[in-house]
C-alpha positions as a printed NumPy array, in Angstrom:
array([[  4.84 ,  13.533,  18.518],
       [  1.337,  14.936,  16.642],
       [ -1.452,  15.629,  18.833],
       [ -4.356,  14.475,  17.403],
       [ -7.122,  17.209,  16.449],
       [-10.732,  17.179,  18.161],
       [-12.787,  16.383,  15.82 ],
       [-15.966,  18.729,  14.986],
       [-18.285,  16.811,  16.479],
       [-16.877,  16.214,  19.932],
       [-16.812,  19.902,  20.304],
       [-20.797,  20.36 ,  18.887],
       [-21.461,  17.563,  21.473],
       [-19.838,  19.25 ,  24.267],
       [-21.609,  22.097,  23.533],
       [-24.864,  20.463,  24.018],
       [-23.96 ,  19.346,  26.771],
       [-22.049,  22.15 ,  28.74 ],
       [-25.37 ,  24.465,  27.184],
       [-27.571,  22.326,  28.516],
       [-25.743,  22.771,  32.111],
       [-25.213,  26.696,  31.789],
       [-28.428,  27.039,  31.201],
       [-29.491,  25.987,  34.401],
       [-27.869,  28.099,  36.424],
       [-26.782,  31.292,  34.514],
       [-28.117,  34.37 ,  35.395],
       [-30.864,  36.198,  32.886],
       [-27.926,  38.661,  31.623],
       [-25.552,  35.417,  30.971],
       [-28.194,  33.702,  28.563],
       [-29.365,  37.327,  27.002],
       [-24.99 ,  37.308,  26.303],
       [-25.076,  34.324,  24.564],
       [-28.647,  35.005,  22.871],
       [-27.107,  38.092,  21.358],
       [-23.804,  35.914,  20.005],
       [-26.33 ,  33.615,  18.826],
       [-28.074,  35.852,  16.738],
       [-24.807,  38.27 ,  15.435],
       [-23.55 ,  34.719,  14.501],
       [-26.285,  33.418,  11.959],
       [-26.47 ,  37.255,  10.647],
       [-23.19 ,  37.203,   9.559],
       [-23.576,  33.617,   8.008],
       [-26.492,  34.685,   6.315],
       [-24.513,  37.936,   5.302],
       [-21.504,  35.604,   3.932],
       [-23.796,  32.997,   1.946],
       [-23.645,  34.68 ,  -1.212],
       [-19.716,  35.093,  -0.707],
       [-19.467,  31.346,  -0.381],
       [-21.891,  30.891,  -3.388],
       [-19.964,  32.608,  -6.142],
       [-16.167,  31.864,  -4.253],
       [-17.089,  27.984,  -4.836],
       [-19.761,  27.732,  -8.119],
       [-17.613,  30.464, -10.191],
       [-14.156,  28.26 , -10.401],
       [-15.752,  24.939, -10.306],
       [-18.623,  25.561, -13.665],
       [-15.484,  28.023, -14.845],
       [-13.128,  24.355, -15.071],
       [-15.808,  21.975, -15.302],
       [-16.728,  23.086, -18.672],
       [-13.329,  22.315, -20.213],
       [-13.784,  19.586, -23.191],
       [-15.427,  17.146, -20.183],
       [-17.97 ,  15.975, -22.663],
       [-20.698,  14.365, -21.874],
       [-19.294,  12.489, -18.583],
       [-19.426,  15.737, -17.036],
       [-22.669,  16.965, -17.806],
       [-24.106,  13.463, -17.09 ],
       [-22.805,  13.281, -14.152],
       [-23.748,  16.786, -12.922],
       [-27.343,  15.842, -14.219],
       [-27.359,  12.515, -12.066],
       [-26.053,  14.456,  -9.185],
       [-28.025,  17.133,  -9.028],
       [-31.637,  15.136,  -9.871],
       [-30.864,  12.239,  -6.944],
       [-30.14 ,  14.961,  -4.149],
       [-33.927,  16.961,  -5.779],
       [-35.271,  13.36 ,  -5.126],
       [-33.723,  12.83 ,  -1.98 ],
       [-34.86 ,  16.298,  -0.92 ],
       [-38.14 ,  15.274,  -2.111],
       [-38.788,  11.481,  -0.221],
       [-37.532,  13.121,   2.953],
       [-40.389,  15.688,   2.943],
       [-42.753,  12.652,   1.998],
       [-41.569,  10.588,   4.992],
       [-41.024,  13.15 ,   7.616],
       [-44.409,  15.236,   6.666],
       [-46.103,  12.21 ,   7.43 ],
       [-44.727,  11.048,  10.34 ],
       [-42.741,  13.414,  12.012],
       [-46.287,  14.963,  13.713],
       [-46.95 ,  11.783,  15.078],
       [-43.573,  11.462,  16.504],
       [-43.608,  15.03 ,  17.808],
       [-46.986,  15.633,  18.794],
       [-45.824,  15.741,  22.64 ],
       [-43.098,  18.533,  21.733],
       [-45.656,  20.71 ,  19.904],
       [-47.947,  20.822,  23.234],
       [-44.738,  21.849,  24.91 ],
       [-42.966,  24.387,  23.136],
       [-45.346,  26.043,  21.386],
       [-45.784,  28.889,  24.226],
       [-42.283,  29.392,  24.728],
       [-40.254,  31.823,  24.247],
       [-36.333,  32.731,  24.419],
       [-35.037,  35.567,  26.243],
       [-34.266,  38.866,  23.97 ],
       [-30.591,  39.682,  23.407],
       [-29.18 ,  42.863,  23.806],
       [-28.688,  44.023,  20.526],
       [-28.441,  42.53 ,  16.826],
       [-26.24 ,  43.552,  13.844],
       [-28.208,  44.311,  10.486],
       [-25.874,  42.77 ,   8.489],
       [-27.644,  42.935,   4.976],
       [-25.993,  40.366,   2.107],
       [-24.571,  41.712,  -0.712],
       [-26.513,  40.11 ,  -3.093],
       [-29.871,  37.706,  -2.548],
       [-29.256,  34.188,  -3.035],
       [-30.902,  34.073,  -6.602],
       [-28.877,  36.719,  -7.398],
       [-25.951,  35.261,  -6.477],
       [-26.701,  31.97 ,  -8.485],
       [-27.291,  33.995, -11.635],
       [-24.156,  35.863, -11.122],
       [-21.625,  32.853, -10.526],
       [-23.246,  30.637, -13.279],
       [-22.846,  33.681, -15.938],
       [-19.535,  34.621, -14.827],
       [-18.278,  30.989, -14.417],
       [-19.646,  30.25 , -18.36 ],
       [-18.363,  33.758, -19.329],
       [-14.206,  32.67 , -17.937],
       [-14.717,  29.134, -19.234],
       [-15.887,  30.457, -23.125],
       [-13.104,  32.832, -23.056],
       [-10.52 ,  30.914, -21.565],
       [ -9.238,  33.725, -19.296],
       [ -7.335,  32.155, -17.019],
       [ -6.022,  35.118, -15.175],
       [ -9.071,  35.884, -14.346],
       [ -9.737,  32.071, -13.467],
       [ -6.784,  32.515, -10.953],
       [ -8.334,  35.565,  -9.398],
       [-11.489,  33.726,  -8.667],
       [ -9.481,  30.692,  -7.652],
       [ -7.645,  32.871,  -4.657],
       [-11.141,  34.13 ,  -4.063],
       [-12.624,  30.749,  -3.177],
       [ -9.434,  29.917,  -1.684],
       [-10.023,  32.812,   1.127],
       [-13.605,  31.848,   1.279],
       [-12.792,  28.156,   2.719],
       [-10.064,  29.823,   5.037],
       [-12.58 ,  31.688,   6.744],
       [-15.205,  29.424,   6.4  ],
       [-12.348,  26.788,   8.081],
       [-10.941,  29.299,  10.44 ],
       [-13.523,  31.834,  11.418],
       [-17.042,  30.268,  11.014],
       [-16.094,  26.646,  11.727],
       [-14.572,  27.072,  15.04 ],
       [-17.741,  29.39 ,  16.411],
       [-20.218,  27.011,  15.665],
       [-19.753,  24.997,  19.24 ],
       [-19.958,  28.22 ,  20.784],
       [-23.106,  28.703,  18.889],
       [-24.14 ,  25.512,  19.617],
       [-23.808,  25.999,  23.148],
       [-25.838,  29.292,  23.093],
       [-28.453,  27.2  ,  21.488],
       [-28.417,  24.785,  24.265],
       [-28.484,  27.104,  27.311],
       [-31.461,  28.953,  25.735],
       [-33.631,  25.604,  25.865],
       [-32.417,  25.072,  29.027],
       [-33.054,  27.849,  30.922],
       [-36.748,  28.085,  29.23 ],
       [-37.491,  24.659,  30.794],
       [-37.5  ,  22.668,  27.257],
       [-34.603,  20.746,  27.075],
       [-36.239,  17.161,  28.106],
       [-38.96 ,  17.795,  26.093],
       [-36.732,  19.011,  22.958],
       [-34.523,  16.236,  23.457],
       [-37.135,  13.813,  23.305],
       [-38.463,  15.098,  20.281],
       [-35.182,  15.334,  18.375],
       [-33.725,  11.995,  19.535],
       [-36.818,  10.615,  17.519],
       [-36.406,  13.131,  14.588],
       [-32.668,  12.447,  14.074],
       [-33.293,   8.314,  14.495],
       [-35.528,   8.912,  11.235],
       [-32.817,  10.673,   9.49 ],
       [-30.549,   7.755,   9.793],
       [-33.038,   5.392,   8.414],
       [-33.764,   7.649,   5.756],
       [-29.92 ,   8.324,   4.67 ],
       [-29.519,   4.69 ,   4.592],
       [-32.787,   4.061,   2.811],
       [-31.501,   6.291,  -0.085],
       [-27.924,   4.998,  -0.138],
       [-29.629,   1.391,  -0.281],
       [-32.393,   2.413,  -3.597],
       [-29.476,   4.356,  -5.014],
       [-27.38 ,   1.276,  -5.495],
       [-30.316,  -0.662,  -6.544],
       [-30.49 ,   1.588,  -9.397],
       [-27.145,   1.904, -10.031],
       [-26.742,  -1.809, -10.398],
       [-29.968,  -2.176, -12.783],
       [-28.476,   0.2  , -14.892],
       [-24.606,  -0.574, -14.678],
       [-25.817,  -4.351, -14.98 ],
       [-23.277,  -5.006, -11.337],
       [-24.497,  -6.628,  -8.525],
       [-26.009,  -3.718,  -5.794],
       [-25.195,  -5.514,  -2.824],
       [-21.44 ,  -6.538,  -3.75 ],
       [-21.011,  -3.045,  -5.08 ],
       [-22.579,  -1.456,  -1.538],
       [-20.081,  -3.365,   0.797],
       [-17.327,  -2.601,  -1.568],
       [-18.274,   1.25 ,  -0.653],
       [-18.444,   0.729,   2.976],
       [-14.821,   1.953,   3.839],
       [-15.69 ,   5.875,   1.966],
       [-19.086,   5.264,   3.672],
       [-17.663,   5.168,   6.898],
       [-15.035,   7.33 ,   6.16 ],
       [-17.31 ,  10.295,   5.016],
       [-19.19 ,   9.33 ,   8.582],
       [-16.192,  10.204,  10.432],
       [-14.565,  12.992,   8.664],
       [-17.638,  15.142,   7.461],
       [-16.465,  15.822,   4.202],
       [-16.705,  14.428,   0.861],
       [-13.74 ,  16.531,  -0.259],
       [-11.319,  14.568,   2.215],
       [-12.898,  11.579,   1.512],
       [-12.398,  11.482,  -2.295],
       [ -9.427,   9.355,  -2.002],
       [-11.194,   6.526,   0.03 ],
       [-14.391,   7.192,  -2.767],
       [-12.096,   6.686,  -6.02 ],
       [-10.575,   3.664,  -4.509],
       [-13.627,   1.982,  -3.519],
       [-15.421,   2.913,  -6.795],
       [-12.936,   1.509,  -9.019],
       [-13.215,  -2.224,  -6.988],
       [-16.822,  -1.966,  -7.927],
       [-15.585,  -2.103, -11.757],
       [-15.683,   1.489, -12.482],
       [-13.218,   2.431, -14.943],
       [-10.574,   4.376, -12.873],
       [-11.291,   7.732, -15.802],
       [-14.448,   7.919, -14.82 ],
       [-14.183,   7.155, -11.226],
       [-11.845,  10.23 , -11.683],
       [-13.64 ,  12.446, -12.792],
       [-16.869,  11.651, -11.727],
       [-15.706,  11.371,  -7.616],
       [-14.718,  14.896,  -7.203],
       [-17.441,  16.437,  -9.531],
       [-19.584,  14.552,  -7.263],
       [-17.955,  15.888,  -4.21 ],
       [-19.196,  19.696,  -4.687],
       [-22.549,  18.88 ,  -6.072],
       [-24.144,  16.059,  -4.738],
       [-26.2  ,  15.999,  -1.402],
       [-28.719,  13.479,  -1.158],
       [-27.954,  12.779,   2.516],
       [-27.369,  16.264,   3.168],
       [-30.455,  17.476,   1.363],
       [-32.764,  14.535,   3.02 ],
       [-31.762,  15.458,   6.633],
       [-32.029,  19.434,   6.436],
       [-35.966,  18.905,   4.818],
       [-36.332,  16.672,   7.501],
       [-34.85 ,  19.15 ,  10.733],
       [-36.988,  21.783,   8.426],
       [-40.028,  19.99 ,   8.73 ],
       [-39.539,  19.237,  12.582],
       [-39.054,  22.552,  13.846],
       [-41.478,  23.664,  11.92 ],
       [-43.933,  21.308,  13.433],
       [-42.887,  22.18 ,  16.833],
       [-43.547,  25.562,  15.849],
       [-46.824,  25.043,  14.69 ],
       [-46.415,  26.663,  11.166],
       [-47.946,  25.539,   7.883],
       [-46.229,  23.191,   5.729],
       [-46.554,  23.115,   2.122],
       [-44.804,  21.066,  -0.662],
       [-44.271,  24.013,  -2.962],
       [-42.576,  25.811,  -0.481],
       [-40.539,  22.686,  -0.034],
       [-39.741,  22.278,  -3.153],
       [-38.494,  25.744,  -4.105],
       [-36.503,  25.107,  -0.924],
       [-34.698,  22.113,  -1.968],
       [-34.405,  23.728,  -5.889],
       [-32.407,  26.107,  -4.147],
       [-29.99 ,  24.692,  -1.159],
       [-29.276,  21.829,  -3.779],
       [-27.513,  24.479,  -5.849],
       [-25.579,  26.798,  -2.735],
       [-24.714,  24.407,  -0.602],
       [-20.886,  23.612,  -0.189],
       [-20.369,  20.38 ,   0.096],
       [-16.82 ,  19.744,   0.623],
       [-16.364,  21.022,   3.983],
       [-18.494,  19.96 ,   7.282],
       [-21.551,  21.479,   7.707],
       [-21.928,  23.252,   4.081],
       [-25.592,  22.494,   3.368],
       [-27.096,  24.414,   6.838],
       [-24.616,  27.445,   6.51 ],
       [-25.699,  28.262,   3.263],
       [-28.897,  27.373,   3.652],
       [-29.834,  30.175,   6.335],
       [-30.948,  33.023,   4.243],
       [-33.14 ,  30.069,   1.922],
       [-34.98 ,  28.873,   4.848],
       [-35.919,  32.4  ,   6.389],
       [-37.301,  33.324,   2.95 ],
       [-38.717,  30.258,   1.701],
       [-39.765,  28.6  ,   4.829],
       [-40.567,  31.161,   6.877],
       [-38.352,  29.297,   9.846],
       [-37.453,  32.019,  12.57 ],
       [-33.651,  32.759,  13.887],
       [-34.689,  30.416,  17.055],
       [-35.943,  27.801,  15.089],
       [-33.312,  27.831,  12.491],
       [-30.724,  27.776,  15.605],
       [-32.163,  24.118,  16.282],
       [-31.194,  23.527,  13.108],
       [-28.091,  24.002,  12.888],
       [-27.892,  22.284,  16.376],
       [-28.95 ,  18.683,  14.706],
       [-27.591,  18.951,  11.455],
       [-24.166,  19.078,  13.225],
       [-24.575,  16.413,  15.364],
       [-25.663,  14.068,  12.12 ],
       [-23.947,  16.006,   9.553],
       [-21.222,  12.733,   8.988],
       [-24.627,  10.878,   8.563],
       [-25.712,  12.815,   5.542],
       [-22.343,  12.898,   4.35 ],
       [-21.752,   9.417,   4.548],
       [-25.037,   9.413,   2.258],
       [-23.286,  11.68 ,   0.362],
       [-20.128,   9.544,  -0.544],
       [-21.751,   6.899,  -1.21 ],
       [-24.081,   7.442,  -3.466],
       [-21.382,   9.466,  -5.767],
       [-19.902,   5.533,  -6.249],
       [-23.362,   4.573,  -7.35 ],
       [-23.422,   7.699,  -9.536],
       [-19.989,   6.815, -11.225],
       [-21.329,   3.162, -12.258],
       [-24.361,   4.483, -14.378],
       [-21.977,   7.12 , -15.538],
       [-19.192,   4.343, -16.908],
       [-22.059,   2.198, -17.86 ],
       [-23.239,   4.85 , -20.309],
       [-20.065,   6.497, -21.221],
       [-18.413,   6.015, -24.567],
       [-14.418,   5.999, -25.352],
       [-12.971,   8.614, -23.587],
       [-11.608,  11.823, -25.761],
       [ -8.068,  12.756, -25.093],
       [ -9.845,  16.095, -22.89 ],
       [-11.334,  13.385, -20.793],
       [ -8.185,  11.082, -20.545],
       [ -6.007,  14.756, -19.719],
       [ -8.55 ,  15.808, -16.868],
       [ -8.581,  11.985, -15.055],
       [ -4.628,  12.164, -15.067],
       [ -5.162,  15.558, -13.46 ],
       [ -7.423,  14.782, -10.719],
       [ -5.026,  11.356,  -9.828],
       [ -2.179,  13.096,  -9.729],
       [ -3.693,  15.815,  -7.071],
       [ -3.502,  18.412,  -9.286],
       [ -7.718,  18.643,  -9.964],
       [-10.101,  19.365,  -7.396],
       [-13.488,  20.546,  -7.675],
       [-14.259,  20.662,  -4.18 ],
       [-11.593,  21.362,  -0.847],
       [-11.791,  20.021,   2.338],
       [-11.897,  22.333,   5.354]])
């Protein structure tokens, strides 16, 4: 008989919860322990970002450029300039009202400090995240014009052991990390207030996710000509699917089948479906500018759109988004840079997106349907590459993206 696995989330939530209860009644050494976890933790995420960056962008730009025509690139174009825009209405929203909403939490937190941990690791990245961007997208143009697929291989085994220990190393500590997070704020006295706070913060990012999903579908049916509202409920069961698995990766069977009931050719449902699933994150993207934005407020620093913009320019492109929780790992180093957001602030982070992270995903899934029905509407006949490269992906056999 299988026992059935814990999902992700249960453990984040315990986490929370057993934190928030540690922290209470741990001694000063017990919550310096986990404050120094905490922080040798995120510096060896930040030190493995630009691992994950060229394990998954080199093999996926490497195959995506083969004969895919124009499906591909519009597809990649769509994807990429809804999650910018997504990035973009969340800072709009959430700059405006998230210091209303937090105002209280501001007056409370912003004299606090956490307790210093006993030592850190220096744990420089190999390469900057820019760097690592340029290299991936001129190696993975470099295999694809030369057709070297031993080398493709190589770099296929390379991403390979990236998601293992992305799935078994850094997956499994983040409850632990979680929990670190949690007894901090609760044995510096903050954990109503914080909670209060963030219980408004993430009830924003749900209307926001759904907001999108909902104007996403409105343009998809203006331009596909298909009704927005049929095609929406016909997307419901990869909505909630993507809600309760926290991947678009695993979810891609649910997606195709859904997309194709909305009318969607089943070639360019696909194709577009799993391209979709590694490179589009508007529900991903809307709630990390928004859990940006709020600890940022509660930390009283300065918040500017250009800073927010090169921010979203940037996690839109490293962010994994076929396994749970792709978009705050990689974002790390981006945020400290960019934003300025400290290790204790970017902990919080990680803390929320977590707990919401089938939220943006469910965003995520959804709005790659919407994507394939302005792609089929403006597709022409497909070219035998085309026709070869849906076959692949139905049978299995063609992934761009793989779930943890």
């Amino acid at each position: 008989m299988k026992t059935k696995k814990i999902g992700l989330l249960v453990w984040v939530l315990a986490g929370i919860a057993l934190g928030g209860a540690l922290g209470a009644i741990l001694p000063v050494w017990g919550i310096r322990a986990l404050n120094t976890f905490r922080g040798v933790f995120l510096d060896f995420v930040k030190f493995f970002v630009p691992l994950i960056i060229i394990g998954f962008m080199i093999p996926a730009i490497a195959d995506a450029g083969k004969g895919a025509g124009r499906m591909l690139f519009l597809t990649l174009g769509l994807a990429y300039a809804l999650t910018i825009i997504s990035g973009c209405f969340s800072f709009g929203i959430a700059h405006f009202a998230l210091p209303q909403i937090m105002s209280d939490g501001v007056k409370m937190m912003a004299p606090q400090v956490s307790l210093p941990a006993y030592f850190s690791m220096s744990l420089s990245p190999v390469l900057s995240v820019g760097a690592s961007i340029v290299l991936a997208v001129l190696f993975g143009i470099g295999i694809n014009a030369r057709r070297t697929d031993a080398v493709l291989s190589i770099v296929k085994q390379f991403r390979d052991i990236v998601s293992w220990i992305l799935s078994r190393i850094v997956m499994p500590m983040l409850p632990l990390y979680v929990l670190a997070v949690s007894a901090d704020i609760s044995a510096s006295g903050r954990l109503a207030q914080v909670a209060h706070s963030f219980t408004a913060l993430m009830l924003l990012c749900v209307c926001m996710t759904l907001a999108i999903t909902v104007l996403q579908y409105a343009v998809a049916g203006l331009a596909s000509g298909r009704n927005p509202f049929r095609a929406l409920l016909n997307m419901l069961p990869a909505y909630f699917t993507g809600l309760g698995c926290c991947s678009s990766a695993a979810t891609m069977p649910v997606t195709i089948q859904q997309t194709v009931k909305n009318g969607v050719s089943a070639s360019t449902a696909n194709l577009v479906v799993p391209i979709c699933a590694n490179v589009h994150l508007s529900g991903a993207i809307c709630n990390m500018v928004a859990y940006a934005i709020g600890v940022m407020v509660l930390s009283g620093q300065q918040i500017t759109f250009a800073a927010f913009v090169q921010f979203i320019l940037q996690a839109s492109v490293v962010a994994v988004a076929g396994i749970p929780g792709g978009m705050v790992l990689a974002s790390a180093s981006i945020a400290e840079s960019v934003l300025g957001i400290s290790v204790d602030s970017y902990a919080m982070i990680v803390t929320l997106y977590m707990i919401l992270d089938g939220v943006g995903t469910a965003c995520n899934v959804a709005g790659s349907g919407a994507i394939a029905m302005i792609v089929d509407r403006f597709r022409g006949k497909d070219s035998p590459a085309e026709e070869s490269m849906a076959s692949k992906v139905m049978a299995g056999r063609f992934q761009f993206a793989h779930a943890a």
